[in-house]
NUKOL-324796 format. One record per residue (C-alpha): residue in three letters; x, y, z. Coordinates in Angstrom, 1 decimal, padded with zeros to 4 digits. Layout:
BEGIN
+-----+--------+--------+--------+
:  aa :   east :  north :     up :
+-----+--------+--------+--------+
: ala :      X :      Y :      Z :
...
+-----+--------+--------+--------+
This chain:
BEGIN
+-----+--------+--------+--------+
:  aa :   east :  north :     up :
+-----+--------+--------+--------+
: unk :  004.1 : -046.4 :  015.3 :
: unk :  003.2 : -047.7 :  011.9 :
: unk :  002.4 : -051.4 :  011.6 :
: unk :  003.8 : -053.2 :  009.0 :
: unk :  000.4 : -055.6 :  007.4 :
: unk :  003.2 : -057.6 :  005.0 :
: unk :  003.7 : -059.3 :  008.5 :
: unk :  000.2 : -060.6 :  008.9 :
: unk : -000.7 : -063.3 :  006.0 :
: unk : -003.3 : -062.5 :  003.6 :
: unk : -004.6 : -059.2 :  005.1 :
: unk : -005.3 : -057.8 :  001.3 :
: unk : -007.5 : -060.3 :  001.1 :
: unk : -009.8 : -059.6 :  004.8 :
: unk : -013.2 : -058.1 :  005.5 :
: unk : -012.7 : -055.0 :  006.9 :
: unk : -014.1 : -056.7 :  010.3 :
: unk : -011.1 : -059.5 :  009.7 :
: unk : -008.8 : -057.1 :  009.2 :
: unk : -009.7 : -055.3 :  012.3 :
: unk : -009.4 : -058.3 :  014.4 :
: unk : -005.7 : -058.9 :  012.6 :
: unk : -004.5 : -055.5 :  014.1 :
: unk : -006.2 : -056.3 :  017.3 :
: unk : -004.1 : -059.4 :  018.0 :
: unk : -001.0 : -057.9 :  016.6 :
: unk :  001.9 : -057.9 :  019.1 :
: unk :  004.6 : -055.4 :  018.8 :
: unk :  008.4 : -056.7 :  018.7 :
: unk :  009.8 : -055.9 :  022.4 :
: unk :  012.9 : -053.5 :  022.0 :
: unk :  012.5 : -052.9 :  025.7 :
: unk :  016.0 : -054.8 :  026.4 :
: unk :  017.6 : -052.6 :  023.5 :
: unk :  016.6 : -049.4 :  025.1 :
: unk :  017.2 : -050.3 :  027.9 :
: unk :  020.9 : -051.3 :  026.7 :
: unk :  021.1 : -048.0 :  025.1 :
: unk :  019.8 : -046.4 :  028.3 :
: unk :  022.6 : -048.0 :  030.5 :
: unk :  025.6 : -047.1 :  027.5 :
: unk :  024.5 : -043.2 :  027.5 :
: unk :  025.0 : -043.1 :  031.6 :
: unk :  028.4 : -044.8 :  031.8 :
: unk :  029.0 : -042.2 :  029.2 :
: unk :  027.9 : -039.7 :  031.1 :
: unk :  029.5 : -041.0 :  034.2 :
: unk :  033.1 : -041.3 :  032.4 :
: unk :  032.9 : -037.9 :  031.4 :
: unk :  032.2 : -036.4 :  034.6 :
: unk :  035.1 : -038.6 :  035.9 :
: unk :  037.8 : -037.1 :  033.5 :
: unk :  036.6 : -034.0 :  033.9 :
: unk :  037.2 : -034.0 :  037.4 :
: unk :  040.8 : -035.8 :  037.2 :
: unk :  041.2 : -032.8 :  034.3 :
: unk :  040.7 : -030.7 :  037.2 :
: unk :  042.6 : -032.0 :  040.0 :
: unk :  045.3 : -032.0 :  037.6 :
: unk :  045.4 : -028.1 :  037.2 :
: unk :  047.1 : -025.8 :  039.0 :
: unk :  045.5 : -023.0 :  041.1 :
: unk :  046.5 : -020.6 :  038.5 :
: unk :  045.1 : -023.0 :  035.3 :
: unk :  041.5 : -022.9 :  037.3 :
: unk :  041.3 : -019.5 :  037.8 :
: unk :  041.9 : -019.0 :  034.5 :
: unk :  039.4 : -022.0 :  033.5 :
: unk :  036.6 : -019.8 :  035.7 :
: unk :  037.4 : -016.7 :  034.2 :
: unk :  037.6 : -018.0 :  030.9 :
: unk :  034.1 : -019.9 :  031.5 :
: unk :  032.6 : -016.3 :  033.4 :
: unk :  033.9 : -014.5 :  030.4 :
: unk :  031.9 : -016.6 :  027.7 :
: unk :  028.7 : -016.1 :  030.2 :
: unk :  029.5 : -012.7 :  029.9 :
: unk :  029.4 : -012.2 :  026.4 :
: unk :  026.6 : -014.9 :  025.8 :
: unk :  024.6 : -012.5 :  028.1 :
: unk :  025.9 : -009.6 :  027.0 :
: unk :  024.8 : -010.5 :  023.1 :
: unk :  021.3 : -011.6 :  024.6 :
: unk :  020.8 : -008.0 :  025.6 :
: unk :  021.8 : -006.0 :  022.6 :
: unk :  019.4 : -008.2 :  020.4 :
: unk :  016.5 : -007.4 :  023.1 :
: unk :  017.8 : -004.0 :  022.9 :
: unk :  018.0 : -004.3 :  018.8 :
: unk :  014.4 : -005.7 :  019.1 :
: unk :  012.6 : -003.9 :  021.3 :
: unk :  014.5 : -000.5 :  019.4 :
: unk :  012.5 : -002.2 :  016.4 :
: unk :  009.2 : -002.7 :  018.0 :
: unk :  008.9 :  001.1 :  019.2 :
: unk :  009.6 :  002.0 :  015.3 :
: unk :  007.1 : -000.2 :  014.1 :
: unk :  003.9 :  001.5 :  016.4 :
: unk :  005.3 :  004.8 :  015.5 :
: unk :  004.3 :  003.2 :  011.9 :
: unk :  000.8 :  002.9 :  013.2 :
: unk :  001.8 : -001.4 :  013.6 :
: unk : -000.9 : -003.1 :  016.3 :
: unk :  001.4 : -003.8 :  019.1 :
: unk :  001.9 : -007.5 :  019.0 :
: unk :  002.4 : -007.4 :  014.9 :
: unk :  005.1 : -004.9 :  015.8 :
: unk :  007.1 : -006.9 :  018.6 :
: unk :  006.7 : -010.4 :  016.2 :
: unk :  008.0 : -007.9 :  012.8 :
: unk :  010.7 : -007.0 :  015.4 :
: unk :  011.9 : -009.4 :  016.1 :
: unk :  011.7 : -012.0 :  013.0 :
: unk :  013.7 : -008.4 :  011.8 :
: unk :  016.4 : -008.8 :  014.6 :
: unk :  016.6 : -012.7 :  013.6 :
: unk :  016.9 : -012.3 :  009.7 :
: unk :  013.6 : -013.7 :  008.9 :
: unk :  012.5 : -011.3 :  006.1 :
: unk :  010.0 : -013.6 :  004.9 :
: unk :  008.1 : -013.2 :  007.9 :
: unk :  008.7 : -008.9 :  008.2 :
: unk :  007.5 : -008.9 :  004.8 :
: unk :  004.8 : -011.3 :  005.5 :
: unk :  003.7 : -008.9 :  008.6 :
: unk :  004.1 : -005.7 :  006.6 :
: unk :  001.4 : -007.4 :  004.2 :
: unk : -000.8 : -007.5 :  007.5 :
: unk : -000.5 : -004.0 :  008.5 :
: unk : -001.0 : -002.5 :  005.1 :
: unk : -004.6 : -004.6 :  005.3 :
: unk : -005.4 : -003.5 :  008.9 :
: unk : -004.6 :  000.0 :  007.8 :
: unk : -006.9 : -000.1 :  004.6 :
: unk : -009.5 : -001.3 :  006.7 :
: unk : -009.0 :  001.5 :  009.4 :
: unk : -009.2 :  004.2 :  006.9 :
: unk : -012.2 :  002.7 :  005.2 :
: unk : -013.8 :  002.4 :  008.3 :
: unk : -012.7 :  006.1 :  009.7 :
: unk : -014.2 :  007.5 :  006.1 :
: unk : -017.2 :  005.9 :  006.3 :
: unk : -017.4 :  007.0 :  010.1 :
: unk : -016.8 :  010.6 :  008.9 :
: unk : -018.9 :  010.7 :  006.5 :
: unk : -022.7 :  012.1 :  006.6 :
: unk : -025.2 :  009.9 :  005.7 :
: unk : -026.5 :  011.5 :  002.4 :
: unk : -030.2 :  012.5 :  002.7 :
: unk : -030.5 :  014.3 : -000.7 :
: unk : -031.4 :  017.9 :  000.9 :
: unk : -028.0 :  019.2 :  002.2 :
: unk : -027.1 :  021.4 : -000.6 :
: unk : -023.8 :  021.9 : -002.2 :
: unk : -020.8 :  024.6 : -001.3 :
: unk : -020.8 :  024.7 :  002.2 :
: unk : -024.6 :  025.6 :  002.9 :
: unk : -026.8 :  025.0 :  005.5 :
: unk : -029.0 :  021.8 :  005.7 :
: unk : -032.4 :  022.4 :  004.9 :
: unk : -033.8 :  020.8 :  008.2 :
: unk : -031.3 :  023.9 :  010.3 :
: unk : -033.2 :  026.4 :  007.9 :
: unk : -036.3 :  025.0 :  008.7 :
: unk : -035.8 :  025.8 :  012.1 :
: unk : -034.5 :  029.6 :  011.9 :
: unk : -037.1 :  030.4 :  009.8 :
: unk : -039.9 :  028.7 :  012.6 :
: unk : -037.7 :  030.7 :  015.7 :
: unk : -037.9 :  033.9 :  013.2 :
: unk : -042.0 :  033.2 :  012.3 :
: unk : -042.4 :  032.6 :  016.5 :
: unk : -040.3 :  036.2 :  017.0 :
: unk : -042.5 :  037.5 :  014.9 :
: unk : -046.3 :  036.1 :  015.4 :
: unk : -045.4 :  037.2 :  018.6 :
: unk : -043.9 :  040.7 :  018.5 :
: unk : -046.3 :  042.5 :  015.8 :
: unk : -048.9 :  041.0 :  012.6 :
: unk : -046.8 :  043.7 :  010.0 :
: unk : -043.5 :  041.8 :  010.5 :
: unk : -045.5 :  038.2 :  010.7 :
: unk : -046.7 :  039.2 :  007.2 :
: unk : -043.0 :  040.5 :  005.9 :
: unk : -042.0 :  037.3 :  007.0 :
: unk : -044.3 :  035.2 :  005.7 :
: unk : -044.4 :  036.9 :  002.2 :
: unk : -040.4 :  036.2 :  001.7 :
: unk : -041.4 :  032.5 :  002.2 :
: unk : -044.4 :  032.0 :  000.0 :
: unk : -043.9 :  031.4 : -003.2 :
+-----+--------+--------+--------+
């Protein structure tokens, strides 16, 4: 509730610490006895509906009720039956949107602000998604790529470090087996 300072005299003119005090003692007009008036009106209201409604009824016949309950069970029916085709239409719309690659609560909120019209909202989510999905293939690059350590060489060839290693397995073999081989091996290496 706002109060209304036009109703205390000279408040433009307080201290902050007068002013303070003002809205301290302020009293509140009472509309207790209003609302409670209103209160009272709404359940006579109330009540006086409910009456005619039940002298409506007495007044039918056994035939005009029937009729009145299937009429009233057909309306459920239907308000039912239109409550399941749009759960149907959204959730129809939410297995569409994670075969899209759509994170799984983006896709049930895109479904259904779809299913409701709201196309500010699908477009709004589509914005997310395209984001996410930058960011996912950014990330899976960088994952996939090998950090670059300026001796892998270029067309497909081995690393320098895996060369390293066959030619020490070879050198082993061959320190090992006879000196001639050792020093054919050896010879293709030096420079």
């Amino acid at each position: 509730m706002v109060i209304n300072t036009a109703g205390i005299e000279g408040y433009a003119d307080m201290t902050p610490e007068q002013k303070v005090a003002a809205l301290e003692a302020f009293e509140y007009d009472d509309n207790s006895a209003e609302l409670e008036r209103l209160k009272n009106a709404n359940s006579k209201a109330n009540s006086e509906a409910a009456e005619w409604k039940r002298k409506h009824n007495a007044l039918l016949s056994d035939e005009e009720k029937k009729k009145a309950e299937a009429d009233e069970n057909n309306k459920k029916i239907l308000e039912e039956l239109e409550s399941l085709r749009k759960d149907k239409t959204i959730s129809d719309y939410t297995a569409r949107y994670i075969a899209m690659g759509y994170d799984k609560d983006l896709a049930a909120d895109t479904a259904k602000a779809m299913a409701e019209g709201n196309m500010a909202k699908v477009f709004e989510n589509g914005e997310k998604h395209r984001t996410a999905l930058e960011k996912k293939i950014k990330e899976d690059l960088m994952n996939g790529t090998k950090k670059p350590d300026g001796n892998s060489g270029a067309g497909g060839e081995k690393d320098k470090e895996d060369l390293a290693i066959e030619k020490a397995k070879e050198l082993a073999k061959a320190k090992f087996g006879n000196d001639k081989q050792y020093d054919e091996i050896m010879s293709k290496y030096r420079r």
